[in-house]
C-alpha positions as a LaTeX table, in Angstrom:
\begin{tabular}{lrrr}
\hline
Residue & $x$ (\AA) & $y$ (\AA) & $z$ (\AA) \\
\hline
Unk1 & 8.22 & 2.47 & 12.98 \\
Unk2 & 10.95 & 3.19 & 10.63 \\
Unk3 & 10.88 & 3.17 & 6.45 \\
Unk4 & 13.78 & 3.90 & 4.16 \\
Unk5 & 12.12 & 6.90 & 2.16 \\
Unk6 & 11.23 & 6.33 & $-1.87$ \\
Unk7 & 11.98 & 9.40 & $-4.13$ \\
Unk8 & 9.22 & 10.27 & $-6.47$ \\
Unk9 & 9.91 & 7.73 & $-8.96$ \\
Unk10 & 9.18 & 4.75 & $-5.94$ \\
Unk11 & 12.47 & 4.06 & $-5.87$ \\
Unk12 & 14.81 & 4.24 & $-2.04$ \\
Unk13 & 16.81 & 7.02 & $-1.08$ \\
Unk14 & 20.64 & 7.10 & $-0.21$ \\
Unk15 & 23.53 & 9.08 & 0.47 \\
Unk16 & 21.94 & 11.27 & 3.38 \\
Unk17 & 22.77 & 9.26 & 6.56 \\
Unk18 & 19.36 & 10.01 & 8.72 \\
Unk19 & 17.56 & 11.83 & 6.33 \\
Unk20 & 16.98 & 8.97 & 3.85 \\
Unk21 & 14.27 & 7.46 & 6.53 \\
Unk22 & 10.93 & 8.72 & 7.41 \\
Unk23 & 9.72 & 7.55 & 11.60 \\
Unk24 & 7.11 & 7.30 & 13.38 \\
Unk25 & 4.70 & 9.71 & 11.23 \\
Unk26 & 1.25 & 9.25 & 9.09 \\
Unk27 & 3.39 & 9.23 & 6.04 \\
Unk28 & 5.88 & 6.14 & 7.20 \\
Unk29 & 2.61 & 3.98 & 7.51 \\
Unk30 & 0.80 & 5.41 & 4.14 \\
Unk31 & 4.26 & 4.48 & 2.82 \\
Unk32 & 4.18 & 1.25 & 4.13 \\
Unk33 & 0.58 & 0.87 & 2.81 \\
Unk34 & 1.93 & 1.70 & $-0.74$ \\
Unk35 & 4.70 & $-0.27$ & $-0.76$ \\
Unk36 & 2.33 & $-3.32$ & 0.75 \\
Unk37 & $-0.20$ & $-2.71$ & $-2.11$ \\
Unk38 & 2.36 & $-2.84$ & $-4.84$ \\
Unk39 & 4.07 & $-5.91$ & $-3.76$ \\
Unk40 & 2.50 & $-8.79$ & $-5.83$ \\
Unk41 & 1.82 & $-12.25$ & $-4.11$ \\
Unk42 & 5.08 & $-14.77$ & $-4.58$ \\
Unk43 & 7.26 & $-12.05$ & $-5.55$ \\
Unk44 & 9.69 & $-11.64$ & $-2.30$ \\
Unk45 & 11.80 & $-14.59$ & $-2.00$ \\
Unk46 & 11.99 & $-14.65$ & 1.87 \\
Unk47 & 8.10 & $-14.82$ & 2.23 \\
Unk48 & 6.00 & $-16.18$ & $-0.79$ \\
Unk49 & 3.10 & $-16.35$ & 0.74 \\
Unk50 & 2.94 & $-12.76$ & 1.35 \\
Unk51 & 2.02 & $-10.19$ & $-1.10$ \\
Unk52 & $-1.26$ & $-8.63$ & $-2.90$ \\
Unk53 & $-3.30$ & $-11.60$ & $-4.39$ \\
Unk54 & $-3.82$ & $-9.96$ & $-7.92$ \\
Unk55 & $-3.66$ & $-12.95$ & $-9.96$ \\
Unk56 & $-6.05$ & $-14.64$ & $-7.96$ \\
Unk57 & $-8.36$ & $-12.12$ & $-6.16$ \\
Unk58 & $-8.08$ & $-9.20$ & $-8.45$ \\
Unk59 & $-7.40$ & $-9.38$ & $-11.96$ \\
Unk60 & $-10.46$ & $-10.46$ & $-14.38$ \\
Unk61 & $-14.02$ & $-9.68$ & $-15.09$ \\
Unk62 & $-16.27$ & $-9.34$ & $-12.80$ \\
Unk63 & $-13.69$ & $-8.91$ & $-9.79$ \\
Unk64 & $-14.66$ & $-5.72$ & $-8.56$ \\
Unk65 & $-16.11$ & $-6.71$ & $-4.44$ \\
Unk66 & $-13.29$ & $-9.36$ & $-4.18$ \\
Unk67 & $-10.53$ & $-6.67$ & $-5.34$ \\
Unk68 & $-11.85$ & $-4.02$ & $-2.83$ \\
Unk69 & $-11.95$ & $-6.50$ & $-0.43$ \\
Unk70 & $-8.34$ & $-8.26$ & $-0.87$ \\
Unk71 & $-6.95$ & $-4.23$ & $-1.13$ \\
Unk72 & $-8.73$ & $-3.19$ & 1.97 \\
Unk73 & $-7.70$ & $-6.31$ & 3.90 \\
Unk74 & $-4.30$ & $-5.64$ & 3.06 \\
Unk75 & $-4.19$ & $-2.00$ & 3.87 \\
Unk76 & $-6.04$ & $-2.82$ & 7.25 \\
Unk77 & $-3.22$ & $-5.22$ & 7.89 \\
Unk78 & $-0.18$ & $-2.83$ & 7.52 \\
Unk79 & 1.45 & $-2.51$ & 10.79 \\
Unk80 & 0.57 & 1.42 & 12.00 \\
Unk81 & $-3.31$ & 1.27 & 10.29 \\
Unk82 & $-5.70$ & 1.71 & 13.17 \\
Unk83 & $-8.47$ & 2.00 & 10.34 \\
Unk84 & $-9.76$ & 3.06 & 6.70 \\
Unk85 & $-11.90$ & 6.28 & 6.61 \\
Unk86 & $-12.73$ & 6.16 & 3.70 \\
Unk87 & $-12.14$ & 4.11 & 0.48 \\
Unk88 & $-12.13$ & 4.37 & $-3.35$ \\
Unk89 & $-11.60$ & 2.26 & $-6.13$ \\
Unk90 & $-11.78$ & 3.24 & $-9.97$ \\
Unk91 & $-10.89$ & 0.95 & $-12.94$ \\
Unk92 & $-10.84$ & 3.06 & $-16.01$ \\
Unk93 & $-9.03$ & 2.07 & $-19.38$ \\
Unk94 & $-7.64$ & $-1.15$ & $-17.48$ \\
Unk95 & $-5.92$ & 0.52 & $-14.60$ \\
Unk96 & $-7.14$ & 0.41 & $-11.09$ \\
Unk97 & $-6.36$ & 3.10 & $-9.02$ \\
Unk98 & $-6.93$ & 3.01 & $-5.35$ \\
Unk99 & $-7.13$ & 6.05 & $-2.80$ \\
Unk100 & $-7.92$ & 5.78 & 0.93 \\
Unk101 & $-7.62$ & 7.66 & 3.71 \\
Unk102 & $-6.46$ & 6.14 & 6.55 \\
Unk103 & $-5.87$ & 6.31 & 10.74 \\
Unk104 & $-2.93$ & 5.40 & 11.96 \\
Unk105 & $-1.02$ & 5.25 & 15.02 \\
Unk106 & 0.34 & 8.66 & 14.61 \\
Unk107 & $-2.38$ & 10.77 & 13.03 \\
Unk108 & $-4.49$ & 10.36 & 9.50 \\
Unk109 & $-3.11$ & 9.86 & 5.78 \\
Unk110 & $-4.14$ & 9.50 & 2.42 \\
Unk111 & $-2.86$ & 6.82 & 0.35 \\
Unk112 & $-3.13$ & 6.73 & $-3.35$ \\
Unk113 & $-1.74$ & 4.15 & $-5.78$ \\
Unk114 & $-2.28$ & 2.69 & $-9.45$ \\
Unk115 & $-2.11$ & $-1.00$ & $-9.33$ \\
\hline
\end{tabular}
């Protein structure tokens, strides 16, 4: 498994020939988590149907078991996840902000993003 790596601002890295990609490692498939979990439903034109379901699944009142569900389903199927160790979830101030820990084919991760 190979991922282009994102500087700190979530944006891709070039100019550094091999160094700009992250393989095979805990932190290519928590990247690939992160990147999956940000990636809205409809919004990459080669694959609409593809994508985290927030206007449907996640944003609203009252959402709170189908959001953890729809995020943990999508984490689970990230190529590289072997399975979640643990999960959080906290919506505070109208941001949700999601932190799991994670097994994956190469060793355990944490993955932490504000959706």
């Amino acid at each position: 498994m190979r991922y282009r790596k994102l500087d700190a601002d979530g944006d891709a890295v070039f100019g550094r020939s091999s160094l700009d990609f992250i393989s095979n490692s805990p932190e290519t498939v928590a990247q690939a988590v992160r990147t999956r979990l940000l990636l809205l439903r409809g919004e990459w034109f080669l694959d609409v149907t593809d994508g985290t379901p927030y206007a449907t699944e996640i944003l609203g009142a009252n959402t709170a078991q189908t959001y953890d569900l729809a995020i943990r389903e999508r984490i689970l199927d990230t190529q590289g996840v072997i399975g979640i160790v643990s999960y959080e979830s906290v919506l505070a101030n109208r941001a949700l902000t999601v932190t799991a820990t994670i097994n994956t084919l190469y060793g355990q991760s944490t993955v932490s993003a504000a959706l």
